[in-house]
N, C-alpha and C positions, 0 to 999 in steps of 0.2 A: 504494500500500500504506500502511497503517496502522502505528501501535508495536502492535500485534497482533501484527501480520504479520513486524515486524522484531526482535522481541523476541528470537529465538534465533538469528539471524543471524550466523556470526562471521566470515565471511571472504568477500570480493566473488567468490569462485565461486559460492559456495552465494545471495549474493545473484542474481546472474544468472541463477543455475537458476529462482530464486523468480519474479524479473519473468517470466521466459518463460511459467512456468503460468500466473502469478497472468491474463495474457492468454487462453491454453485455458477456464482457468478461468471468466471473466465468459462466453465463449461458452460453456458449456455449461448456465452459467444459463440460460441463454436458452432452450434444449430443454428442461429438466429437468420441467417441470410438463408435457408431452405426454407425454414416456416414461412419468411415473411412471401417469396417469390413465389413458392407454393401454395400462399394463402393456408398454412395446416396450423388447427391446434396443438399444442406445446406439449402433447403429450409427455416425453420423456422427462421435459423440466419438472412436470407438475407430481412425478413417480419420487425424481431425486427429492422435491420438496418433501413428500410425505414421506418417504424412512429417513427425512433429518428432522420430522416435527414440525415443520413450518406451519400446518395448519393450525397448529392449534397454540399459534405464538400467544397471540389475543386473547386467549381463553382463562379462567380467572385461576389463580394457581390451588384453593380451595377445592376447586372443579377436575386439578388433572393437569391443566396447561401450563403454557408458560409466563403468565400476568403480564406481560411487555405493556410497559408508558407507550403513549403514545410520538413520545420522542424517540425510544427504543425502535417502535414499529418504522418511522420514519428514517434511522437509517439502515431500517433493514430493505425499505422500498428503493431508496436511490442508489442502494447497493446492486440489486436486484436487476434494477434498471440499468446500468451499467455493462450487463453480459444481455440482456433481452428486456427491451421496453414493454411487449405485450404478455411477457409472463408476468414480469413488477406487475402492469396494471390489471392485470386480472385477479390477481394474490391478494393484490390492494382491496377488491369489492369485498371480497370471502371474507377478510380478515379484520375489514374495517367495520364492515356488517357485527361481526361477531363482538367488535368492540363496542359498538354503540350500543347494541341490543342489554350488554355486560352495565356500561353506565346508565343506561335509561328506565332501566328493568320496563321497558314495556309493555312485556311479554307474560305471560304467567312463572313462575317461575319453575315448576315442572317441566315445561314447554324448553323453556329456554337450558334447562340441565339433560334434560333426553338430547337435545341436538346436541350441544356441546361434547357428551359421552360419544356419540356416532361418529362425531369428528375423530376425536382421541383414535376410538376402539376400530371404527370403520374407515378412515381417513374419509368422511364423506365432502361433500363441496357446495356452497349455500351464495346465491346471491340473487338480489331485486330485479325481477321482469319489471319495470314500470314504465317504459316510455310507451308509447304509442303512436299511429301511422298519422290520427288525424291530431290529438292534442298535444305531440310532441312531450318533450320535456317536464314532469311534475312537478320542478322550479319553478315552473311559469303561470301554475295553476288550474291548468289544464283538467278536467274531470274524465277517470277512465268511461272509456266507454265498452271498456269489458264488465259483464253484468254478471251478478250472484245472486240468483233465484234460492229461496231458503226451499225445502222441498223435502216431507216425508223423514226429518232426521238426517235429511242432506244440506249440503250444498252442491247447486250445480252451478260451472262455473262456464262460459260463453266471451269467446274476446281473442285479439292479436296483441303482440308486444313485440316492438324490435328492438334495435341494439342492446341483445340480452346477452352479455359479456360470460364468456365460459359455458356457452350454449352448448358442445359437445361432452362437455365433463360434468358439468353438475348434475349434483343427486337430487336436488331443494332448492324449488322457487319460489321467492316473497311475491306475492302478485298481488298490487291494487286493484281495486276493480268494485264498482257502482253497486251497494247492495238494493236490489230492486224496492224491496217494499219499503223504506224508509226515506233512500237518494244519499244517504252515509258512504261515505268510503271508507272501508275497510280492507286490511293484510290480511291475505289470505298464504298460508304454507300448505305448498303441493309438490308431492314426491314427485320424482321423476318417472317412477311406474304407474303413477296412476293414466287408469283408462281416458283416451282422449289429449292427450297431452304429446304435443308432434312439435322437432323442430325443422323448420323450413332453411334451407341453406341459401341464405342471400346476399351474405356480407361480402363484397367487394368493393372493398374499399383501397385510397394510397397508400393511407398510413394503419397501424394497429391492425395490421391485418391479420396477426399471430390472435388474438382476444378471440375470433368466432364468432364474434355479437350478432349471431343471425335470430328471425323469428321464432317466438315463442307460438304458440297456436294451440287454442285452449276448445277442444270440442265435445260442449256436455261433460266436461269433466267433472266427476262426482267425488267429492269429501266430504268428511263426517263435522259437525258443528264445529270441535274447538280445532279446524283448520282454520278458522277465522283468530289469527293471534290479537289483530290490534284493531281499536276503530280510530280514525284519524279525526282528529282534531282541527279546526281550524284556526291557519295563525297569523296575529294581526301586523306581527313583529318578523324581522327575518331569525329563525331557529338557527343557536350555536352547534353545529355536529362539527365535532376536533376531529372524528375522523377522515374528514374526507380531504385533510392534509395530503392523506394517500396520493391525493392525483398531484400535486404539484412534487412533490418528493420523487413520485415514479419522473415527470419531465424534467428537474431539475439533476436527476442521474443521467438523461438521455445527454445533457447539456454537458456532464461531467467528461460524459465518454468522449463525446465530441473534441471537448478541450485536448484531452488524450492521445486523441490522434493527430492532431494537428498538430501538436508537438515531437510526436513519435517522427509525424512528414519528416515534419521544419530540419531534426536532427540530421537525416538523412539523405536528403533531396538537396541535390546541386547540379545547376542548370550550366550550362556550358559558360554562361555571359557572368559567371562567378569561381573565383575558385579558392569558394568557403560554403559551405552546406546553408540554406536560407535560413536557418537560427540565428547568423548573425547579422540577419539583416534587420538597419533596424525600426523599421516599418510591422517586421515581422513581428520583432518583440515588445513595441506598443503595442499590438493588438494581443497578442497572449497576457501583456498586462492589464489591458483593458478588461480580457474576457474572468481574467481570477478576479480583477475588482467588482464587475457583474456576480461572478457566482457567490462571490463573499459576503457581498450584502444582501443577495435573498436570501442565500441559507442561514443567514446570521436573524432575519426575518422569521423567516418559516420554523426553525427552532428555536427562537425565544416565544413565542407563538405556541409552539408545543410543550415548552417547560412553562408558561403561564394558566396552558390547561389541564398542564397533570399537576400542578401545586393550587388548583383553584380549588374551591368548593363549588356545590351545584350553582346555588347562588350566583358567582361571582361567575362560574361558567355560562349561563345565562347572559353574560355581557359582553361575552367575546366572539359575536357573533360577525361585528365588523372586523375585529381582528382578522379574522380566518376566512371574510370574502377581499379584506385588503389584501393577506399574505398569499391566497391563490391567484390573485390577478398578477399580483409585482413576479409572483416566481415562476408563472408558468408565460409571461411576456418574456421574462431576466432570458426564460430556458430556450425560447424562439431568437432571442438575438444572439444567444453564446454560437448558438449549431450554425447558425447565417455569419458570423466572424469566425469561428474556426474555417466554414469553407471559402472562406476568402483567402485564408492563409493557405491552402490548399489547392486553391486553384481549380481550373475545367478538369482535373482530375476528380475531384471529390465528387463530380456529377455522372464518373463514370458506373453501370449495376453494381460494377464489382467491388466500389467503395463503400464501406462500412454508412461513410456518411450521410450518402444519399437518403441512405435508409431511417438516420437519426433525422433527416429535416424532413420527411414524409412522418414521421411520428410523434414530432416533435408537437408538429400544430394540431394536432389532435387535441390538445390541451386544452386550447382556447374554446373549445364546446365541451368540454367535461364542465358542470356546475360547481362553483357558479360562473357564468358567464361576463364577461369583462360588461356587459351592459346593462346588466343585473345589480353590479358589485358599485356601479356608479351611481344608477339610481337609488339604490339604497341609502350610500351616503349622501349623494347630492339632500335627499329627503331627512336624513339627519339633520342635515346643517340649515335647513330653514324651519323647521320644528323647533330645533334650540333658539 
């Protein structure tokens, strides 16, 4: 590892956690350019993740797991990210899920220790179908229009969902969806076996291609009552979730890797019209110092940010909800400029399939549509600041 690497490092747990991935990590380099040109899920990452435990980082250590902060978690994501950005972000939903459900107790708390055990015992795989084809994004307020008919001691469930990330591995989908007789929205947990439950293969996309997030497709799918885990609430305020740090941690490792290699060029690469490797050029090395003073100050952001919400109380968590839609906009913008300056440093080579890079700036902007949305995260404060 790098002072990259060890920059936020404060205590030899968290260092040991790091060596471990930073190992996963280099192998998944290794795949990463067949998933992505293949369009294939990650299968083999997500086998190595589960005989090292990763599932169940998040999981409370009373429960079996391994109780990870959510600083912890984070730099296990931009580690992660580092060797493969679509296994980070896919890791990130499972694991961040598991986290929130852990702080919020939403859930019943039976409900929520049967999963957790399946995880452990079964390494099983849990993450949110929510978006959907006509109302998009559930940031935006959108109302499902997948419907949940109460029925005979059932539910039955009727509806589509796309970008459902880990769509060929998961065991357990959280699905919102309109319960008919009331107009409530409600979480509904549906196994992967249950009857009617298909996924459609449609995800072609430039970037994240390795995630899978094809269609969910829910036909009369039948569950028993308490599949209904949560009923949602209406909020008038934007909700603090410290997990979903996840996505900017996973882009701001894409950012890291980036740096990495344009340094590894710089060393090595000398062009006829020189005779000194472009490292010492020094155009070259303003911009590798620009891009450490970029990554410096978000992740100096993004992890104070995380040590504010593992030392808060619920309370005081409740308040830091602009916190963590500031720290996603600054780190997942910081993560789009580092990858666009390293290939500058890199030159029409970085745009060749064969470079790593191309791949990082195809993934990179994925980001900026993971919520919340740079437009999202304006409005809100914009609406602070004339409220106050």
């Amino acid at each position: 590892m790098n002072y990259i690497d060890e920059q936020f490092i404060k205590n030899e747990n968290q260092k040991q956690i790091l060596l471990k991935t930073d190992k996963l990590a280099r192998e998944f380099e290794t795949r990463a350019d067949r998933y992505d040109k293949e369009g294939l899920f990650p299968f083999e990452n997500f086998d190595r993740l589960k005989e090292n435990g990763y599932l169940h980082l998040t999981i409370p250590n009373h429960l079996g797991g391994s109780g990870a902060t959510l600083y912890e978690f984070l730099l296990v994501q931009e580690k992660i990210a580092q060797g493969d950005a679509a296994t980070a972000l896919s890791l990130g939903w499972h694991l961040g899920l598991i986290m929130h459900l852990r702080e919020t107790e939403k859930w019943e708390e039976n409900t929520y220790n049967r999963i957790c055990e399946e995880i452990i015992s079964s390494k099983k795989l849990i993450n949110s179908a929510a978006t959907e084809p006509n109302s998009g994004s559930p940031a935006r307020g959108g109302k499902p229009e997948t419907i949940a008919i109460r029925k005979e001691g059932h539910w039955i469930i009727n509806g589509k969902k796309i970008f459902t990330s880990l769509a060929p591995a998961l065991d357990y989908f959280i699905v919102p969806a309109t319960i008919e007789e009331t107009g409530e929205i409600g979480d509904f947990l549906i196994p992967r076996e249950a009857k009617g439950v298909e996924i459609e293969e449609t995800w072609d996309t430039l970037g994240m291609r390795g995630t899978r997030s094809d269609d969910l497709i829910l036909n009369a799918v039948k569950v028993p009552l308490e599949a209904l885990v949560e009923r949602k609430q209406k909020k008038e305020r934007p909700t603090a979730q410290g997990w979903l740090l996840h996505i900017p941690a996973c882009y701001i490792g894409i950012a890291i890797s980036a740096r990495n290699k344009a340094i590894e060029f710089a060393k090595t690469y000398q062009p006829t019209s020189l005779t000194h490797p472009i490292k010492d050029v020094p155009e070259v090395r303003r911009k590798v110092a620009e891009i450490d003073v970029k990554l410096t100050t978000a992740r100096t952001l993004m992890y104070s940010t995380a040590e504010k919400w593992d030392f808060a109380s619920k309370n005081e968590r409740d308040s830091l909800a602009y916190d963590l839609a500031v720290t996603k906009t600054v780190v997942t913008n910081t993560a789009v400029e580092v990858v666009d300056l390293a290939m500058r440093i890199v030159g029409g080579q970085s745009l060749f399939s064969s470079n790593a890079l191309q791949r990082h700036y195809r993934d990179v902007r994925a980001g900026l549509h993971n919520p919340p949305s740079d437009d999202i995260t304006y409005k809100i404060l914009g609406d602070r600041a004339f409220r106050e």
